[in-house]
C-alpha positions as CSV (number, residue, x, y, z in Angstrom):
1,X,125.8,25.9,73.3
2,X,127.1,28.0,76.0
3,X,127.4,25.9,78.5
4,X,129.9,24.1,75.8
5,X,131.4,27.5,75.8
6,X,131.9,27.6,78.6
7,X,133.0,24.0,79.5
8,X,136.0,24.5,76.5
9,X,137.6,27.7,78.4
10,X,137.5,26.2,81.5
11,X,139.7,23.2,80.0
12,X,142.2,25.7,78.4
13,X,142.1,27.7,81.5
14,X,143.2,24.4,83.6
15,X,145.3,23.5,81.1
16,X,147.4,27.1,81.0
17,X,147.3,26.8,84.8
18,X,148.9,22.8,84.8
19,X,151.2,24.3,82.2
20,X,152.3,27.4,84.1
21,X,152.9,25.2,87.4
22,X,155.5,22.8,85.4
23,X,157.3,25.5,83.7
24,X,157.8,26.9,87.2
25,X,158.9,23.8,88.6
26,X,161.0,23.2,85.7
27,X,163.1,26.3,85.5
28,X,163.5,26.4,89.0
29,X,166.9,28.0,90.0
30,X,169.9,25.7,91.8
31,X,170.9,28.9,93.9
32,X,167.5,29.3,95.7
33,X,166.6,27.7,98.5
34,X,163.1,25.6,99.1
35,X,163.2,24.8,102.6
36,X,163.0,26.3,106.1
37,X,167.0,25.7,107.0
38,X,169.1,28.6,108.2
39,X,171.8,29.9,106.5
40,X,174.5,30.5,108.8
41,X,177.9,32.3,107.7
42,X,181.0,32.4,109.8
43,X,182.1,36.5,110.1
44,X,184.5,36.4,112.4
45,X,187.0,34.1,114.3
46,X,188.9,35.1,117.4
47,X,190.9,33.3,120.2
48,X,191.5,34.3,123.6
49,X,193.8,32.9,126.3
50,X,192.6,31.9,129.6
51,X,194.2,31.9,133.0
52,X,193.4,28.2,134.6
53,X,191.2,27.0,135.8
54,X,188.1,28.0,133.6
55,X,184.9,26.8,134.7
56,X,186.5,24.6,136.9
57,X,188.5,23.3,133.7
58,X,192.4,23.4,134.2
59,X,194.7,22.3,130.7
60,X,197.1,19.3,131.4
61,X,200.9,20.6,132.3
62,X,202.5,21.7,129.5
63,X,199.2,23.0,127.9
64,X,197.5,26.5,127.9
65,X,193.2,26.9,127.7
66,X,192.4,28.9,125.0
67,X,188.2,29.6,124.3
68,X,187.9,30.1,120.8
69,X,185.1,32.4,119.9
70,X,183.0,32.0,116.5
71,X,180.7,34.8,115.5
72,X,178.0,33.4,113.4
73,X,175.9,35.2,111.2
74,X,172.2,34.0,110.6
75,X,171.2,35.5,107.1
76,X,167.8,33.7,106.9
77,X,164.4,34.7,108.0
78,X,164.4,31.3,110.1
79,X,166.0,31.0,113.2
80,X,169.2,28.7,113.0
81,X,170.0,26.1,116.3
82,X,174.0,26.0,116.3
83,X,173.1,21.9,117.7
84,X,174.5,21.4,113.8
85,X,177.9,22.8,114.2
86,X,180.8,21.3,114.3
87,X,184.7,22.4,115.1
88,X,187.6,19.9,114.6
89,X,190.9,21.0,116.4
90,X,194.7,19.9,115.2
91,X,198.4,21.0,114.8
92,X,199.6,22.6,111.7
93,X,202.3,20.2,111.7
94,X,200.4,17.1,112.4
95,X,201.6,16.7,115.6
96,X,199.5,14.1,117.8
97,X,198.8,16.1,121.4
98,X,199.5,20.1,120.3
99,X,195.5,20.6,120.4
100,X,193.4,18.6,122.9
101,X,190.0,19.7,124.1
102,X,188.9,19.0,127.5
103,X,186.6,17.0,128.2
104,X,183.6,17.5,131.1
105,X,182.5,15.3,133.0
106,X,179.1,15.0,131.2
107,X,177.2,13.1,133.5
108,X,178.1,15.6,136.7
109,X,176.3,18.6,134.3
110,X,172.7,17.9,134.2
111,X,172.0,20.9,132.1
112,X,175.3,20.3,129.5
113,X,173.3,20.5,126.3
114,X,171.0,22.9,127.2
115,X,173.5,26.0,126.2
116,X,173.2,26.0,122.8
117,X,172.2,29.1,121.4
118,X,169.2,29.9,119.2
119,X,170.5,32.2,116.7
120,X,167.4,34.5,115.6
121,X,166.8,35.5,112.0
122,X,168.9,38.1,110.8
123,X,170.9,38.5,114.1
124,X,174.5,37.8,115.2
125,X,175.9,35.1,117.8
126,X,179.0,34.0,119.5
127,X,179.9,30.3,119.6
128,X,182.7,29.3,121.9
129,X,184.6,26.2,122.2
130,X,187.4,25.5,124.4
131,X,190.8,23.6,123.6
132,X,194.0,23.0,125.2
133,X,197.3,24.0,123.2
134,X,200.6,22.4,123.7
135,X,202.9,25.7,125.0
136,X,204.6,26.9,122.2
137,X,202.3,26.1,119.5
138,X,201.1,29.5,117.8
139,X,198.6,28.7,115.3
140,X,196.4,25.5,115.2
141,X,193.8,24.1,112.0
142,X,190.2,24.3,112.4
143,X,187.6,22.2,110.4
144,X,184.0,23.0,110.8
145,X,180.9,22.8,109.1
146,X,178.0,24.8,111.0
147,X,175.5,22.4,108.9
148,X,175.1,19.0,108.5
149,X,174.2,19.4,105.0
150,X,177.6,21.5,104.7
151,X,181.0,20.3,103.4
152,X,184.3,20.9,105.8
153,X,185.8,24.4,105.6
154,X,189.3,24.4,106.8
155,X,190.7,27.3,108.2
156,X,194.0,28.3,109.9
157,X,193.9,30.0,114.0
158,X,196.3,32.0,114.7
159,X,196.1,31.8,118.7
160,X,196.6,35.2,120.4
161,X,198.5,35.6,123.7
């Protein structure tokens, strides 16, 4: 007799247990995050004009080399590889040519990949990107996403001399 006891408590044990484990997974919230994914958060956008050439990068004539400097917030206990991010350059006007960004020659720079930071949990980091702006051209449009599972942002630069 006790051993049936026994046997019908375990079941309604197991079955408050199976029970409890659904209603978690039920009410689960759609702002909370389940994986190990960064969350990275743009604080802080500055530009900066450069005198030519720049790392043995000069801007075509008529164009001025401007690095453009992302600080990037990591505000997850994972660290976040910046691989993911992406920065889209163009005129305000929609001019073809007022924002070009120079290209390397890739296959002279063994070692062209290997610069992209590691952001740690909780911590801070520059990104930098370089473009080349038509002369006169103040203030260029930036789309990024610094995720792939992110949507574009759009954003206007106001360049600084």
């Amino acid at each position: 007799m006790l051993r049936k006891l026994l046997m019908g408590v375990g079941i309604v044990l197991v079955a408050f247990f199976a029970l409890g484990t659904v209603g978690a997974v039920m009410s689960a919230r759609d702002d909370m995050s389940y994986s190990q994914d960064p969350l990275l958060v743009l604080t802080d956008v500055r530009s900066e004009k450069l005198s030519a050439p720049y790392k043995g990068i000069e801007a075509p004539e008529g164009y001025s080399l401007y690095r453009i400097i992302y600080a990037v917030d990591n505000q997850s206990i994972y660290q976040g590889d910046t691989s993911g991010m992406y920065f889209y350059y163009s005129s305000l006007t929609d001019t073809y040519g007022d924002v070009m960004e120079p290209e390397e020659d890739r296959a002279k720079n063994t070692f062209y990949y290997s610069n992209e930071p590691v952001i740690p949990a909780g911590r801070t980091a520059d990104v930098e990107s370089l473009v080349a702006v038509r002369d006169g051209v103040d203030a260029i449009l930036v789309e990024y996403y610094l995720d792939y599972g992110d949507g574009y942002t759009e954003m206007e630069l106001t360049l600084q001399e």
